[in-house]
mmCIF file of the N, C-alpha and C atoms, coordinates in Angstrom:
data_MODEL
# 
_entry.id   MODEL 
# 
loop_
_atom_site.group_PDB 
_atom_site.id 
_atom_site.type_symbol 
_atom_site.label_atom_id 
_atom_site.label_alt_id 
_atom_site.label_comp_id 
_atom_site.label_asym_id 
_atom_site.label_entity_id 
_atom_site.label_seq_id 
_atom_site.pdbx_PDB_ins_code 
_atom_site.Cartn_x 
_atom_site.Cartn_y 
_atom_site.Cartn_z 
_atom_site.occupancy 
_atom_site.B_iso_or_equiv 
_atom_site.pdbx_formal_charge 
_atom_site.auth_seq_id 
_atom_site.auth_comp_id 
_atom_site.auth_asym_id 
_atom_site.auth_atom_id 
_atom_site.pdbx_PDB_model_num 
ATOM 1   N N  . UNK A 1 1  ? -29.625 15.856 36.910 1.00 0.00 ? 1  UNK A N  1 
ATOM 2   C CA . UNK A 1 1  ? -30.566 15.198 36.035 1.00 0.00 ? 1  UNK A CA 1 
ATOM 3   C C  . UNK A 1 1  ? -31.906 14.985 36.736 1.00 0.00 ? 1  UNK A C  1 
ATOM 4   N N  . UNK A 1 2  ? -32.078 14.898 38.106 1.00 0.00 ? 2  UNK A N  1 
ATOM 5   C CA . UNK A 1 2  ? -33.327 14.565 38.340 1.00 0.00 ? 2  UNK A CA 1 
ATOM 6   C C  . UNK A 1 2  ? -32.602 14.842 40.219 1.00 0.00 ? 2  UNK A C  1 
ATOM 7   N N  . UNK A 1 3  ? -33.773 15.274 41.133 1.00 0.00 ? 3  UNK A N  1 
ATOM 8   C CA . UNK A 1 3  ? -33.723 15.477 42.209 1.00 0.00 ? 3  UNK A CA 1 
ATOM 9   C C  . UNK A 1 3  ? -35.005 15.424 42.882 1.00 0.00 ? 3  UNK A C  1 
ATOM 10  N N  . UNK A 1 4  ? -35.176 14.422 43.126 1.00 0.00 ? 4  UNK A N  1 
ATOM 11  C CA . UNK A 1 4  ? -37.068 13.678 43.655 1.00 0.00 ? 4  UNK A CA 1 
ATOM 12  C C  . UNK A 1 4  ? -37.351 15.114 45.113 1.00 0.00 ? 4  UNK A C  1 
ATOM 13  N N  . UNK A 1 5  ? -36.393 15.781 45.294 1.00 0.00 ? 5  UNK A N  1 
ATOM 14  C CA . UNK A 1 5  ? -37.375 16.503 46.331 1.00 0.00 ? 5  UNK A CA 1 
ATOM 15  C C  . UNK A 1 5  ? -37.720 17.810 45.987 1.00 0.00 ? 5  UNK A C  1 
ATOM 16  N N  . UNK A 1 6  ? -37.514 17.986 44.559 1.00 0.00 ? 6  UNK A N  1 
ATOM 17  C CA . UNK A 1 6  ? -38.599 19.231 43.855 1.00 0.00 ? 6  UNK A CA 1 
ATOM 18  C C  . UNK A 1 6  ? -40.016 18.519 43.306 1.00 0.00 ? 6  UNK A C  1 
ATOM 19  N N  . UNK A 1 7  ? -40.600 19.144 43.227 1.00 0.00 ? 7  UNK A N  1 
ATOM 20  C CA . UNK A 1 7  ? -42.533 19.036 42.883 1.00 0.00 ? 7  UNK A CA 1 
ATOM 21  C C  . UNK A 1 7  ? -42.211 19.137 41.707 1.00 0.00 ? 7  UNK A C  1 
ATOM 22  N N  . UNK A 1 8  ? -42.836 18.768 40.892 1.00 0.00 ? 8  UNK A N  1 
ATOM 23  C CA . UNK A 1 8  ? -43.284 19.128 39.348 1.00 0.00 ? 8  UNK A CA 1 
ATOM 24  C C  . UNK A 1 8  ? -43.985 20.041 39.347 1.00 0.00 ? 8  UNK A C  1 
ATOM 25  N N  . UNK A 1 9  ? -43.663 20.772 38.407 1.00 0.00 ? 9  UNK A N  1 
ATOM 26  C CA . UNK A 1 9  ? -44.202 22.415 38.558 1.00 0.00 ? 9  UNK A CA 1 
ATOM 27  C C  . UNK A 1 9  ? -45.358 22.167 37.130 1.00 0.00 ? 9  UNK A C  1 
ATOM 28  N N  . UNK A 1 10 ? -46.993 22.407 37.714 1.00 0.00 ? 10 UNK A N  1 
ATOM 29  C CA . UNK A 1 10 ? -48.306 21.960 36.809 1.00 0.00 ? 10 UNK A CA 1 
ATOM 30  C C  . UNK A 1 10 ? -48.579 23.142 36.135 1.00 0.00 ? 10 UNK A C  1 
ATOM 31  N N  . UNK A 1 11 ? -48.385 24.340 36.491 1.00 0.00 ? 11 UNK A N  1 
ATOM 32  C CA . UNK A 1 11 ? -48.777 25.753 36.024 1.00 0.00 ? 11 UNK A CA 1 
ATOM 33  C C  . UNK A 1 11 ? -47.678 26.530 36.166 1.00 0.00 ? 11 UNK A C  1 
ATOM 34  N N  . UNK A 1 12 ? -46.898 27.143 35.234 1.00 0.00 ? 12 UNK A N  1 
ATOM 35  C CA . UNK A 1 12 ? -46.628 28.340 35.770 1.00 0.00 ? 12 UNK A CA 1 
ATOM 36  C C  . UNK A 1 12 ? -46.176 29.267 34.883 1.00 0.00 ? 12 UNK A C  1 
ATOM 37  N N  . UNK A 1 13 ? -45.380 30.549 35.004 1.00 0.00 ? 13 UNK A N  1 
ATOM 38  C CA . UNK A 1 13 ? -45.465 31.821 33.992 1.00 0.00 ? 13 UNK A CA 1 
ATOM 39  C C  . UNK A 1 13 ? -44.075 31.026 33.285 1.00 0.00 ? 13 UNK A C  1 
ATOM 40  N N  . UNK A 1 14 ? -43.753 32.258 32.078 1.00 0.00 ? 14 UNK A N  1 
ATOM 41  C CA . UNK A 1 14 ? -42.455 32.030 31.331 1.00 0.00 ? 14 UNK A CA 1 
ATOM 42  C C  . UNK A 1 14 ? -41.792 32.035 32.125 1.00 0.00 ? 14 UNK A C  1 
ATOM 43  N N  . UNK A 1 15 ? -41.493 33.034 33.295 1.00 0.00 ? 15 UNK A N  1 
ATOM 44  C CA . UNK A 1 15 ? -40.174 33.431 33.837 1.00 0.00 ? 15 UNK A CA 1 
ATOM 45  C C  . UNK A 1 15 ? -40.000 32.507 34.882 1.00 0.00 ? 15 UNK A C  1 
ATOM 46  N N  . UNK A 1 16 ? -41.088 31.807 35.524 1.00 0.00 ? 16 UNK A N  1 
ATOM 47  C CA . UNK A 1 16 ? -40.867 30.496 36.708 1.00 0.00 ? 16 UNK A CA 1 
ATOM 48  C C  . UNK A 1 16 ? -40.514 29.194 35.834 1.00 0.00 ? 16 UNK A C  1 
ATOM 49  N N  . UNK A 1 17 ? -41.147 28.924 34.382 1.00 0.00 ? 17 UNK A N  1 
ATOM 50  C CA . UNK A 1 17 ? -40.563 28.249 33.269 1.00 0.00 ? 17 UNK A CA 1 
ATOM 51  C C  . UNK A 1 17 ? -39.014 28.191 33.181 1.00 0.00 ? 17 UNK A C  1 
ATOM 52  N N  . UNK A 1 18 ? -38.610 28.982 32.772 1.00 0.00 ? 18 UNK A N  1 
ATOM 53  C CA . UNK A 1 18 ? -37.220 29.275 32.522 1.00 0.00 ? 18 UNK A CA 1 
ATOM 54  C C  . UNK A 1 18 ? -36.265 29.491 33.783 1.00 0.00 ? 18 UNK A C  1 
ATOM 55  N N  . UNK A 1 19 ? -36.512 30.385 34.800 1.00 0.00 ? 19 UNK A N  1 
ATOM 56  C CA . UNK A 1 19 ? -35.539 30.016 35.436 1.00 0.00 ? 19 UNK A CA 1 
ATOM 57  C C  . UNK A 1 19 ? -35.720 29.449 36.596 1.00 0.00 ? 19 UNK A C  1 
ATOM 58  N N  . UNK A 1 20 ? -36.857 28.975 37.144 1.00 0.00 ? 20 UNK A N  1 
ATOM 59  C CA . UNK A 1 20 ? -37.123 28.014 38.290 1.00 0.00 ? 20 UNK A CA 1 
ATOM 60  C C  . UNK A 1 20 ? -36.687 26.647 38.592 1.00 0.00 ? 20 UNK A C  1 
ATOM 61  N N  . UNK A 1 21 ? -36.553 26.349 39.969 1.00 0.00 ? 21 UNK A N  1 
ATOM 62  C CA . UNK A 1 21 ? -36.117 24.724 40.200 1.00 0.00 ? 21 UNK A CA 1 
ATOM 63  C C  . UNK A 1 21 ? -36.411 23.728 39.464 1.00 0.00 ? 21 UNK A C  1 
ATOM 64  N N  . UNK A 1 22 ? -35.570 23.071 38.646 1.00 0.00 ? 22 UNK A N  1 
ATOM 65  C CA . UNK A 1 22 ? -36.586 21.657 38.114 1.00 0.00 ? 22 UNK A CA 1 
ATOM 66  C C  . UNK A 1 22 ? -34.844 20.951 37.738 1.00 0.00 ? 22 UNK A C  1 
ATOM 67  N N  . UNK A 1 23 ? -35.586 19.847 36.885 1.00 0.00 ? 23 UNK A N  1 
ATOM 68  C CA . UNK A 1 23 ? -34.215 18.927 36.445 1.00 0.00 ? 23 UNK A CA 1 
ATOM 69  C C  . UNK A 1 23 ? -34.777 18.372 34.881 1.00 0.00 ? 23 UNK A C  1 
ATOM 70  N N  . UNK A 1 24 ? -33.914 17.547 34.460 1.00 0.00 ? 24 UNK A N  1 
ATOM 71  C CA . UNK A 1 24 ? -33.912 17.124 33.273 1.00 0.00 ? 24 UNK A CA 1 
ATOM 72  C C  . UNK A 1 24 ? -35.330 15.955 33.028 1.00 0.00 ? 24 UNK A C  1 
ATOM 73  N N  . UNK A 1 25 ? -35.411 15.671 34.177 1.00 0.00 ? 25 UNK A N  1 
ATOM 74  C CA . UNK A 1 25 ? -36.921 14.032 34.454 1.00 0.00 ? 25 UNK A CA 1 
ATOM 75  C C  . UNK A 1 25 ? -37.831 15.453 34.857 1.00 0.00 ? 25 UNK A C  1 
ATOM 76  N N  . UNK A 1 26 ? -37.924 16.442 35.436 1.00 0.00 ? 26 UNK A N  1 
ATOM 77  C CA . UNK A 1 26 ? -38.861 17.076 35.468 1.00 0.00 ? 26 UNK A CA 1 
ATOM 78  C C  . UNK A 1 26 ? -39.898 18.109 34.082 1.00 0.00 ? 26 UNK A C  1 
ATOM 79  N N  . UNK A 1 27 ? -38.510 17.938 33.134 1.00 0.00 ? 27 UNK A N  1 
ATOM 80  C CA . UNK A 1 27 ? -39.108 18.730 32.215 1.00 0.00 ? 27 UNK A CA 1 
ATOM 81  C C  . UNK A 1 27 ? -39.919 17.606 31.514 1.00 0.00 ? 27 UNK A C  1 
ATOM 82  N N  . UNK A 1 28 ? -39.579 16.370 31.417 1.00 0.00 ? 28 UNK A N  1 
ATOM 83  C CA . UNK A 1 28 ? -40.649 15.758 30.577 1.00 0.00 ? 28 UNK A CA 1 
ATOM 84  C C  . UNK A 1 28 ? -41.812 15.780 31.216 1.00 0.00 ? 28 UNK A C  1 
ATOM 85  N N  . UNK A 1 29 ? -42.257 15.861 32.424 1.00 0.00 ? 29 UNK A N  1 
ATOM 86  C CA . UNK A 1 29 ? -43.521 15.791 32.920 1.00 0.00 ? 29 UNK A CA 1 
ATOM 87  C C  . UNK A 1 29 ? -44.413 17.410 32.602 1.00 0.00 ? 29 UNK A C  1 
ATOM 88  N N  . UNK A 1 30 ? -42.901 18.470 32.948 1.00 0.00 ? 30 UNK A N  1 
ATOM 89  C CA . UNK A 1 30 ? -43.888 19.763 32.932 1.00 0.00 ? 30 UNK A CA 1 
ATOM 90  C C  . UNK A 1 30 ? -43.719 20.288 31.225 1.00 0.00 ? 30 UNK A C  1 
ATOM 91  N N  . UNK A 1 31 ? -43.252 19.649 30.463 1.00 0.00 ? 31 UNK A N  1 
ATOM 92  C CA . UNK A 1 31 ? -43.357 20.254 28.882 1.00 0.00 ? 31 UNK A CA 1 
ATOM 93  C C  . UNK A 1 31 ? -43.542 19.016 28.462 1.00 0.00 ? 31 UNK A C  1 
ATOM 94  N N  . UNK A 1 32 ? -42.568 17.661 28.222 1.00 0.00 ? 32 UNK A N  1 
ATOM 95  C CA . UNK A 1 32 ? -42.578 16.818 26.807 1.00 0.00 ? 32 UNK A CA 1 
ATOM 96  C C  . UNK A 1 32 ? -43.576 16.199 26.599 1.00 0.00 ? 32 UNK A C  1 
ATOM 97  N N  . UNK A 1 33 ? -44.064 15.646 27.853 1.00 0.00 ? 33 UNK A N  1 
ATOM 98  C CA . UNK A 1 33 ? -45.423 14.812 27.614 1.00 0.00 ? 33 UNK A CA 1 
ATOM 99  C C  . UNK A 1 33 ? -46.799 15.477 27.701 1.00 0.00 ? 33 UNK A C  1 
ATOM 100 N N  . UNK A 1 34 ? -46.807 16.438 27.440 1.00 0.00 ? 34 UNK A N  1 
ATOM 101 C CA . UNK A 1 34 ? -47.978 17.579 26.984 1.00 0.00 ? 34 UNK A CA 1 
ATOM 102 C C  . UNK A 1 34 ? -48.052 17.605 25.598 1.00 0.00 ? 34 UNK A C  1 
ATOM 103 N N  . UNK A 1 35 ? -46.842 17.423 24.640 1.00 0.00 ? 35 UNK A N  1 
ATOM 104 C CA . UNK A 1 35 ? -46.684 17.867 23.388 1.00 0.00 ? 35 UNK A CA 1 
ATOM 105 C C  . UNK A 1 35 ? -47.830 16.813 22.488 1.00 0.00 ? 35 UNK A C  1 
ATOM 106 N N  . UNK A 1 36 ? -47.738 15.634 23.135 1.00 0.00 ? 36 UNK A N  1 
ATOM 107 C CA . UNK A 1 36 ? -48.846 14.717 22.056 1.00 0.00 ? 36 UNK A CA 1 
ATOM 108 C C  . UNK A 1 36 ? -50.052 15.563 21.693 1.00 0.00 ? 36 UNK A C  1 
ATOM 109 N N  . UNK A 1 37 ? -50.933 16.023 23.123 1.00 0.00 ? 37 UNK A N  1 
ATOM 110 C CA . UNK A 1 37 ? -51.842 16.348 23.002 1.00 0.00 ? 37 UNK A CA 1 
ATOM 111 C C  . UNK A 1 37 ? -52.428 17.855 22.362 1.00 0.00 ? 37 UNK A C  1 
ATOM 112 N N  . UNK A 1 38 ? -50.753 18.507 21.639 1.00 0.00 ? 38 UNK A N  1 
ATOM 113 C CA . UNK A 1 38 ? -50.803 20.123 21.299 1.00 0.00 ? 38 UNK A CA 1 
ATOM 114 C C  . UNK A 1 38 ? -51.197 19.418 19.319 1.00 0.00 ? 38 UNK A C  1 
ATOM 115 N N  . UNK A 1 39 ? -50.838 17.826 19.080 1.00 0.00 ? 39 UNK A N  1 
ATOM 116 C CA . UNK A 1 39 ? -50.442 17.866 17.619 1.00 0.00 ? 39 UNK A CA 1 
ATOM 117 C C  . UNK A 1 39 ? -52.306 18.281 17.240 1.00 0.00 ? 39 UNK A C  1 
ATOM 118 N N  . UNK A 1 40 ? -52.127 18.704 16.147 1.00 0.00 ? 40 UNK A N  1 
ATOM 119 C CA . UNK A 1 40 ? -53.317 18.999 15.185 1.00 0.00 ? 40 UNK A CA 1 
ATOM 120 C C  . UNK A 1 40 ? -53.720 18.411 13.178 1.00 0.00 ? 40 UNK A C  1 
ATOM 121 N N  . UNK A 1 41 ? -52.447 17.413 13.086 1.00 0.00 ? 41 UNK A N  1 
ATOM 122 C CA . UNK A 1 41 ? -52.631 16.781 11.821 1.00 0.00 ? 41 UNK A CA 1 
ATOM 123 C C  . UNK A 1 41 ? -52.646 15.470 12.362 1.00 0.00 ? 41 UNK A C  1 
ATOM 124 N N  . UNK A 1 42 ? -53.363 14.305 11.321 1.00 0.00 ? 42 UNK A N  1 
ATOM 125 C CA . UNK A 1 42 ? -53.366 12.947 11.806 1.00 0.00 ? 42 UNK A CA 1 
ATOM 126 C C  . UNK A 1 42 ? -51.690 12.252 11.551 1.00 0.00 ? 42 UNK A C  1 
ATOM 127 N N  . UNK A 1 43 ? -50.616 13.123 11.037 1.00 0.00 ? 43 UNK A N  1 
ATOM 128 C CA . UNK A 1 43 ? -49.399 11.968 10.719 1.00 0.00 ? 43 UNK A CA 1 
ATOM 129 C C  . UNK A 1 43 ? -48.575 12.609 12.350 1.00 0.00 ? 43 UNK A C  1 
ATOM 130 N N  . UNK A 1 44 ? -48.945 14.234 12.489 1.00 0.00 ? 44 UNK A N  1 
ATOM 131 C CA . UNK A 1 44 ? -48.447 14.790 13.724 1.00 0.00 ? 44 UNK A CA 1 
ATOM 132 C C  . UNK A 1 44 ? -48.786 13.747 15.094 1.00 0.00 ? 44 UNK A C  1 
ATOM 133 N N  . UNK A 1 45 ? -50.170 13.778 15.096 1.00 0.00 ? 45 UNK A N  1 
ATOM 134 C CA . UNK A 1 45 ? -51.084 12.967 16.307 1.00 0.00 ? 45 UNK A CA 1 
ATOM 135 C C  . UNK A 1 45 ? -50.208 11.571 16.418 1.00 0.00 ? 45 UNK A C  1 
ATOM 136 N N  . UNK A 1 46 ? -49.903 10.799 14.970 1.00 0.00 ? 46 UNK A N  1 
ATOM 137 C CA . UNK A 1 46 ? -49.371 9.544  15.188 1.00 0.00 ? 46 UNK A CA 1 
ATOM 138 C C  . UNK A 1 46 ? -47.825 9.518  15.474 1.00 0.00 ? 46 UNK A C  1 
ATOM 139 N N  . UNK A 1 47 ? -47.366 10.211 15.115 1.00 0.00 ? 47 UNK A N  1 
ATOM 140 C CA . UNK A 1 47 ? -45.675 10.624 15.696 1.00 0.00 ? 47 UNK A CA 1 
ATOM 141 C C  . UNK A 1 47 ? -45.451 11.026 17.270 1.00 0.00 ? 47 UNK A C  1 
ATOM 142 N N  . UNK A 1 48 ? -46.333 11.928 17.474 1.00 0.00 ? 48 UNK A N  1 
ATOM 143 C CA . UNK A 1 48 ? -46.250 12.345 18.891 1.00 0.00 ? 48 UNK A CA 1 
ATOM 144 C C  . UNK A 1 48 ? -46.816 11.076 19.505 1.00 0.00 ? 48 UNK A C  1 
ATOM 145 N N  . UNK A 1 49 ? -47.753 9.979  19.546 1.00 0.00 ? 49 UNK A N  1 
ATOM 146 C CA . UNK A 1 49 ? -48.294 8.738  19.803 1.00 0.00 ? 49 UNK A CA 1 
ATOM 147 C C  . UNK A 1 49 ? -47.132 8.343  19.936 1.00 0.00 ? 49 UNK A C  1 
ATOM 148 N N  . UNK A 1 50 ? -46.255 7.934  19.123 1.00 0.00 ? 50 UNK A N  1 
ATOM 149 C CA . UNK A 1 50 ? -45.263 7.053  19.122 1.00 0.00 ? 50 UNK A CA 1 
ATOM 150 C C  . UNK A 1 50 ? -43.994 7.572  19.706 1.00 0.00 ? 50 UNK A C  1 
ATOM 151 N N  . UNK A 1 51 ? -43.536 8.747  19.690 1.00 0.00 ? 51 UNK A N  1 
ATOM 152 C CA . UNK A 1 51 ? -42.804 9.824  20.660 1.00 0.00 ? 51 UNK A CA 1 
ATOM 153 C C  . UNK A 1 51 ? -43.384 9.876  22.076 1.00 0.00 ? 51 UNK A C  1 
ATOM 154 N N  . UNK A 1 52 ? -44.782 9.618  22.353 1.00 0.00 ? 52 UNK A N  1 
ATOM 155 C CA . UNK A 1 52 ? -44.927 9.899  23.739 1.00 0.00 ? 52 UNK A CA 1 
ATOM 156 C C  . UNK A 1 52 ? -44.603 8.350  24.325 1.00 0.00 ? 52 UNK A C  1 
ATOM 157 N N  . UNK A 1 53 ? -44.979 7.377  23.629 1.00 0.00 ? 53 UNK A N  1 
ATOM 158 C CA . UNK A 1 53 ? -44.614 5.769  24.221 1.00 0.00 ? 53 UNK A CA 1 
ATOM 159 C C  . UNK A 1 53 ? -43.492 5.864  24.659 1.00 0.00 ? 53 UNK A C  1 
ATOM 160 N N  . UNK A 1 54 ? -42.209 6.612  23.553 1.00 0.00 ? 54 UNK A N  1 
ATOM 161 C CA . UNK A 1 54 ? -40.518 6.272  23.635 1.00 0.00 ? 54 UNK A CA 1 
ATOM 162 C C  . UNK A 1 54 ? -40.122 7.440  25.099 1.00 0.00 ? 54 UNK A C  1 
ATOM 163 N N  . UNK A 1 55 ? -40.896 8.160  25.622 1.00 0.00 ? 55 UNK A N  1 
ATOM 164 C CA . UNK A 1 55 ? -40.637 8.887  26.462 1.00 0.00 ? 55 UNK A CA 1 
ATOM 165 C C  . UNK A 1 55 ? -40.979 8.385  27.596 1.00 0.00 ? 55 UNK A C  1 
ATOM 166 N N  . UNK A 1 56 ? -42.605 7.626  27.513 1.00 0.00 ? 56 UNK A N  1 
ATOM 167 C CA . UNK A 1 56 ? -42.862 6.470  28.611 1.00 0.00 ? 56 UNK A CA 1 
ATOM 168 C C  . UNK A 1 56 ? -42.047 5.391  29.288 1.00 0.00 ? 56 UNK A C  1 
ATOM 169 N N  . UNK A 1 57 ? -41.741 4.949  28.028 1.00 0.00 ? 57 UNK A N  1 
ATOM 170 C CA . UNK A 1 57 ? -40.397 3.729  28.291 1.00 0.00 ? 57 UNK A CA 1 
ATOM 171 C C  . UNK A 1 57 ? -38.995 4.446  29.213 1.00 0.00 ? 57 UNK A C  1 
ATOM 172 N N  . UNK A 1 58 ? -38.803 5.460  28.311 1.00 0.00 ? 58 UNK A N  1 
ATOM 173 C CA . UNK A 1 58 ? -37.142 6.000  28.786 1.00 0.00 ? 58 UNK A CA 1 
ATOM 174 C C  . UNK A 1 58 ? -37.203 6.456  30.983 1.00 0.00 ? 58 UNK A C  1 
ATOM 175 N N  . UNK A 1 59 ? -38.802 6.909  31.021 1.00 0.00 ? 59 UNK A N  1 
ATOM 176 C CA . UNK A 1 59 ? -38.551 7.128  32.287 1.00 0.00 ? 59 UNK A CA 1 
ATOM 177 C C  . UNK A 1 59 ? -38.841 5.935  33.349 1.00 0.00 ? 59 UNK A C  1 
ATOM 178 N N  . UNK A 1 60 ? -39.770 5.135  32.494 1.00 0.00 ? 60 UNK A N  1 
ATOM 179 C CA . UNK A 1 60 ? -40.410 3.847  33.390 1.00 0.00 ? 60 UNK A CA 1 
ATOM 180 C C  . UNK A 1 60 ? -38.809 3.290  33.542 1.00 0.00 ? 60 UNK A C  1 
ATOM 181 N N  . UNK A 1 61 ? -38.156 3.397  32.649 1.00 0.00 ? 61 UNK A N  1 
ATOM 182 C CA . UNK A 1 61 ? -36.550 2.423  32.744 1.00 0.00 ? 61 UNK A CA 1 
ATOM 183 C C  . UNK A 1 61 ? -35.248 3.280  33.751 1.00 0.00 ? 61 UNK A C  1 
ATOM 184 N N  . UNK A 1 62 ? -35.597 4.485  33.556 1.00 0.00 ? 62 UNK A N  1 
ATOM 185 C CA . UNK A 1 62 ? -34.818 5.430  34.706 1.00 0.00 ? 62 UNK A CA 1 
ATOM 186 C C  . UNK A 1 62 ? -35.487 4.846  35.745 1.00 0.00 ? 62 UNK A C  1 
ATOM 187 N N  . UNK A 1 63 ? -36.741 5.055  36.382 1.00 0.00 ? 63 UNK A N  1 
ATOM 188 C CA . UNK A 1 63 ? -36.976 5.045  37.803 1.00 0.00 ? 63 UNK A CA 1 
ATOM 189 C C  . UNK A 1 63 ? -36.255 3.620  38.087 1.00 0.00 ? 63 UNK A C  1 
ATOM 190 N N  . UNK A 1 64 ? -36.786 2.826  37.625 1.00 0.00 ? 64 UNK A N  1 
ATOM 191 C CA . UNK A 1 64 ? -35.918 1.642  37.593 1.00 0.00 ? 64 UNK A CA 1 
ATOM 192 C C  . UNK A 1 64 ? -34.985 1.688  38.180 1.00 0.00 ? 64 UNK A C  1 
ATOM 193 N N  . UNK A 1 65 ? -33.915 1.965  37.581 1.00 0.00 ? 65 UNK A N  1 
ATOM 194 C CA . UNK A 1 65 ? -32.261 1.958  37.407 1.00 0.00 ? 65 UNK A CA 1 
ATOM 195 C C  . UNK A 1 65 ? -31.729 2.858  38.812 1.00 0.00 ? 65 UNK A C  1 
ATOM 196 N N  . UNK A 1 66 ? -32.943 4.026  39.068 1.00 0.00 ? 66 UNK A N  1 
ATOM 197 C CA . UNK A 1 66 ? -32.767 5.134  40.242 1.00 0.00 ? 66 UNK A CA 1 
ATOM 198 C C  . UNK A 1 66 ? -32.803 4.155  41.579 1.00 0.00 ? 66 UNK A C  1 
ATOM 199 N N  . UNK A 1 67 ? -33.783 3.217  41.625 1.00 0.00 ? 67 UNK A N  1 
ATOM 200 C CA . UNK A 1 67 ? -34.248 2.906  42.869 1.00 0.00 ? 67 UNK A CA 1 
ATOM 201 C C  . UNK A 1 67 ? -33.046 1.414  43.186 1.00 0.00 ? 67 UNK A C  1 
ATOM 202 N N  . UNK A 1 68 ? -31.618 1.492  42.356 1.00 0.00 ? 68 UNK A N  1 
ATOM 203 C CA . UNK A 1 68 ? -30.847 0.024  41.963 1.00 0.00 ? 68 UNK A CA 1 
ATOM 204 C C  . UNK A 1 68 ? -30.549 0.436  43.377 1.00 0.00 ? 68 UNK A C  1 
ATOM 205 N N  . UNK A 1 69 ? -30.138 -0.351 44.079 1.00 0.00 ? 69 UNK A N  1 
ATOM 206 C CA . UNK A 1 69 ? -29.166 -0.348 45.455 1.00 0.00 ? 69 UNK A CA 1 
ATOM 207 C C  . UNK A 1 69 ? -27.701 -0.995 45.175 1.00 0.00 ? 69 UNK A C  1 
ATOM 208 N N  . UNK A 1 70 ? -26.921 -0.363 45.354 1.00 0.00 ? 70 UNK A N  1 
ATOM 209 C CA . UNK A 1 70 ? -25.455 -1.223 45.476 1.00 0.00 ? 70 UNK A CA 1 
ATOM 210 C C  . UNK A 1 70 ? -24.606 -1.381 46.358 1.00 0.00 ? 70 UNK A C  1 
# 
């Protein structure tokens, strides 16, 4: 699900897309939270607004939970 000693990958082709190093917390940085800024209608713009908050929350609450010590 997530492995903090890969980079987030900022650029790259389909084929480093698809089958290159990453994890499940990495794809929201290198695809999901890009998507707000692709919408082009005002009900799209306000969904992805409110989709990009619920994606904000879900990881601000992972790192969280990552850094628990037991």
């Amino acid at each position: 699900m997530y492995d903090p000693t890969i980079d987030v990958r900022d650029k790259m082709t389909k084929e480093e897309y698809r089958h290159g190093k990453s994890s499940a917390i990495h794809h929201f940085y290198e695809k999901l939270l890009k998507l707000r800024g692709l919408m082009n209608t005002k009900t799209g713009k306000q969904l992805a607004d409110e989709r990009h908050e619920q994606l904000e929350q879900f990881l601000k609450t992972f790192f969280q939970e990552w850094d628990v010590k037991f």
